[in-house]
Wavefront OBJ file of the C-alpha trace (Angstrom):
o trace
v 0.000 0.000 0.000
v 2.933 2.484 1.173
v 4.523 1.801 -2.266
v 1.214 1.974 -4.227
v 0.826 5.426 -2.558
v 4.130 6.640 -3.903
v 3.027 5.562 -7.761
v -0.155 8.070 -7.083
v 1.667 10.696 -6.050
v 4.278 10.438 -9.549
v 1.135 10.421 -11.266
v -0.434 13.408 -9.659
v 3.068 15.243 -10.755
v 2.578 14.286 -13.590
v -0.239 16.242 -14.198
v 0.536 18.885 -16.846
v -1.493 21.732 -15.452
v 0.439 24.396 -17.861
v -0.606 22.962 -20.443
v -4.069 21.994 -19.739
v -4.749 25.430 -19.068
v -3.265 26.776 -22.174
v -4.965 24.212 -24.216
v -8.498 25.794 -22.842
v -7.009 29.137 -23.904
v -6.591 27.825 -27.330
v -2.502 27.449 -26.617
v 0.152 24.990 -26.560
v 2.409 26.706 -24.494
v 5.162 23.622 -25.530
v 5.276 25.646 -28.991
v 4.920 29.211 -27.682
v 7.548 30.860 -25.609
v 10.128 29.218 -24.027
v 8.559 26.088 -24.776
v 7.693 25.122 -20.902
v 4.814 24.068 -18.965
v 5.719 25.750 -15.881
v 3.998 29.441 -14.411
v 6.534 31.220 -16.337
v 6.200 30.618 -19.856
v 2.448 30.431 -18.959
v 2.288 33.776 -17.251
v 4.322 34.957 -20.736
v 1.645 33.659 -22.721
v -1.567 34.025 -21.161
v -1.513 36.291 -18.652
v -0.626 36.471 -14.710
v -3.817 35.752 -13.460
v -3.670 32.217 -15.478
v 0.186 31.861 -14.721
v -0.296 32.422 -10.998
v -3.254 29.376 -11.606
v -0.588 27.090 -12.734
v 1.861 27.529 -10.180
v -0.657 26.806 -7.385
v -1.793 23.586 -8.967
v 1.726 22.804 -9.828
v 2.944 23.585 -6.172
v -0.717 21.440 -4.984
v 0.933 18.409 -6.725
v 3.806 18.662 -4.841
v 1.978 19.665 -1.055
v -1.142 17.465 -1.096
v 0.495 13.766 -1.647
v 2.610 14.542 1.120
v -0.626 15.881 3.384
v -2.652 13.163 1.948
v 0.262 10.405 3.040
v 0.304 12.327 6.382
v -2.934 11.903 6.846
v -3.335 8.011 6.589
v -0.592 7.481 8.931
v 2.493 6.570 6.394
v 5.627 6.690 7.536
v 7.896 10.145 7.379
v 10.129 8.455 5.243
v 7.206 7.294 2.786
v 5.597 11.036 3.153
v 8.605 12.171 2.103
v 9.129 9.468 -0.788
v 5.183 10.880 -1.782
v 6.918 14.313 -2.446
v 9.915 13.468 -4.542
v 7.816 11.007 -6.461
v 5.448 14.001 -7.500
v 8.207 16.014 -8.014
v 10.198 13.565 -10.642
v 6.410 13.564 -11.875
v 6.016 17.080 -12.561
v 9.639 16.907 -14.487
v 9.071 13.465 -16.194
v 5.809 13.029 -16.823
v 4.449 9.873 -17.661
v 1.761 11.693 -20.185
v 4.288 14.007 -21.972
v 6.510 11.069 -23.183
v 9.057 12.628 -19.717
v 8.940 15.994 -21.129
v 7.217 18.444 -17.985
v 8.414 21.255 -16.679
v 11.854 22.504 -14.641
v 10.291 21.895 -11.221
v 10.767 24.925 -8.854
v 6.498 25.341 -8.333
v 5.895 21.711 -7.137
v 9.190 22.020 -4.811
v 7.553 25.118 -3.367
v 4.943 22.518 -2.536
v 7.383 20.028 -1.008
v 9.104 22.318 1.526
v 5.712 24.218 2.274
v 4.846 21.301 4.263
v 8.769 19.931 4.934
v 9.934 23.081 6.017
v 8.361 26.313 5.915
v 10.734 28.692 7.173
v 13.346 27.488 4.884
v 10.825 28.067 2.070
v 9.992 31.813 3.172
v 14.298 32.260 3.199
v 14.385 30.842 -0.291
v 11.701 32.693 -1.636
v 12.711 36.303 -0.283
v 15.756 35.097 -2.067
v 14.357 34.570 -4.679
v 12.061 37.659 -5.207
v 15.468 39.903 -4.501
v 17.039 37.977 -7.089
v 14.544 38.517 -9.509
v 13.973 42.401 -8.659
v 17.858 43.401 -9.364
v 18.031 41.284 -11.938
v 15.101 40.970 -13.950
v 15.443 36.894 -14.536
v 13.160 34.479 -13.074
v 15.411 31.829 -13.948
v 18.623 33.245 -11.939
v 15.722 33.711 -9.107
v 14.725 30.232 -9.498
v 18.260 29.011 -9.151
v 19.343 31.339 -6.185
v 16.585 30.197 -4.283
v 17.070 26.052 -5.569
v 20.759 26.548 -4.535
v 19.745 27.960 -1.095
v 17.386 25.659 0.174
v 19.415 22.565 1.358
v 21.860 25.159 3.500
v 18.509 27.136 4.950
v 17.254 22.739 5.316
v 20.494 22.429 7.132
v 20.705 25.010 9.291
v 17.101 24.759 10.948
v 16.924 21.115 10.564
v 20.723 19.451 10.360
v 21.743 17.148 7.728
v 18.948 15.007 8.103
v 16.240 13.265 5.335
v 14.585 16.385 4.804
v 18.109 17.994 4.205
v 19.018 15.130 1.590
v 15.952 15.313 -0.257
v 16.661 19.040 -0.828
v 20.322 18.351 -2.276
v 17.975 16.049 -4.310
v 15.857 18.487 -5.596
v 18.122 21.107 -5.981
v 20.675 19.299 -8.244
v 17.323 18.341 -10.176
v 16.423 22.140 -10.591
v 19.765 22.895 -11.709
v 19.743 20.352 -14.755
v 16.354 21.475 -15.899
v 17.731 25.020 -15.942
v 20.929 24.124 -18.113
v 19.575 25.737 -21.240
v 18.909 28.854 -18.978
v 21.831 29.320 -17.659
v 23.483 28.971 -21.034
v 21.375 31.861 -22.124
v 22.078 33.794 -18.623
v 26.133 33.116 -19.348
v 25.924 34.170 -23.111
v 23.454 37.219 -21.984
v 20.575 35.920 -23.786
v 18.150 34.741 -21.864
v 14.929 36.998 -21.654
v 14.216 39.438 -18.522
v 11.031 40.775 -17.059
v 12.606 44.312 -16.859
v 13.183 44.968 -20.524
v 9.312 43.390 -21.158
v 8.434 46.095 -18.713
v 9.954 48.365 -20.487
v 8.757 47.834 -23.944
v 5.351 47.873 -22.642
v 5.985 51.644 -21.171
l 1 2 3 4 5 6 7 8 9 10 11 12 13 14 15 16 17 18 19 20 21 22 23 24 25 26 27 28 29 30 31 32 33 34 35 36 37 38 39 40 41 42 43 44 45 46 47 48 49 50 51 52 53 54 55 56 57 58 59 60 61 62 63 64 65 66 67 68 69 70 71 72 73 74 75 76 77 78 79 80 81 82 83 84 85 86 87 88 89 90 91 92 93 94 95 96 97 98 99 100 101 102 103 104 105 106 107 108 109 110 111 112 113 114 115 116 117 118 119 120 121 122 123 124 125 126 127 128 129 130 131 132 133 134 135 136 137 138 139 140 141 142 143 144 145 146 147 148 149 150 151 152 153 154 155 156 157 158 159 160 161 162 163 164 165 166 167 168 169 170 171 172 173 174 175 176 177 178 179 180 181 182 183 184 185 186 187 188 189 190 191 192 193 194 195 196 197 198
């Protein structure tokens, strides 16, 4: 049951809220934009109100398995198991032939529940990032980066800590073509969108 539990939750992440929402918008947001199913590309696309849509499902996927496996009295270990599972989900999804998104909404999920105040670090983190630089994706990494050190230091180097190295170095690989662009000073900024709108 414990390990039938942990197949749910990898299909739950897998899930492609993104681009079920741009297909009701008449958009496949895999050949629009930067190609991704994640809030960003979607909130590029279709607006923040829809964008901010996905990222709440996509960080759901990642919260409620965990809450759900909570709640029937699994193990930590198997809660725990619940959230990477919907987390490789949301990044290899079994209904996009593997192909889902880069992972940083449904890890907002994870460490909601896991760990809460090293969430709230990471995200001020990230928002700062994001402000002086214009680029969610160096925001997105800052704040992937940081969150096994803010794991370790209110929580020591323990399962919750490893997971986070876990999802981290997963993060980081999704973002390779980003920070490709971000080294070659290519990849695309909020600021300068702002500014063409003005």
């Amino acid at each position: 049951m414990d390990y039938f539990f942990i197949i749910i939750a990898y299909l739950i992440g897998s899930i492609p809220f993104g681009l079920l929402l741009g297909k009701l918008a008449g958009i496949d947001v895999r050949k629009d934009g930067s190609g991704n199913i994640g809030a960003t590309n979607v909130s590029r696309l279709l607006g923040k109100k829809i964008g901010a849509v996905t990222l709440l499902l996509d960080a759901a996927k990642g919260l409620l398995p965990m809450v759900a496996a909570s709640a029937m009295g699994f193990e930590q270990h198997i809660v725990m198991l619940c959230g990477a599972a919907a987390f490789i989900g949301h990044l290899f999804p079994l209904y996009l032939r593997f192909r889902g998104g880069k992972g940083v909404a449904t890890a907002l999920g994870i460490f909601l529940y896991l760990s809460p105040l090293a969430l709230l670090i990471c995200a001020a983190a990230f928002f700062a990032a994001v402000f002086l630089s214009g680029f969610v994706s160096l925001g997105s990494l800052i704040a992937a980066g940081l969150m096994p050190v803010a794991v370790f230091f209110q929580q020591g180097s323990g399962s919750c800590f490893y997971l986070a190295i876990f999802v981290s170095l997963l993060i980081w690989i999704k973002h390779r073509s980003n920070i490709i662009r971000l080294i070659h000073g290519e990849e695309k900024s909020w600021k300068k969108k702002k500014e063409s709108e003005i």
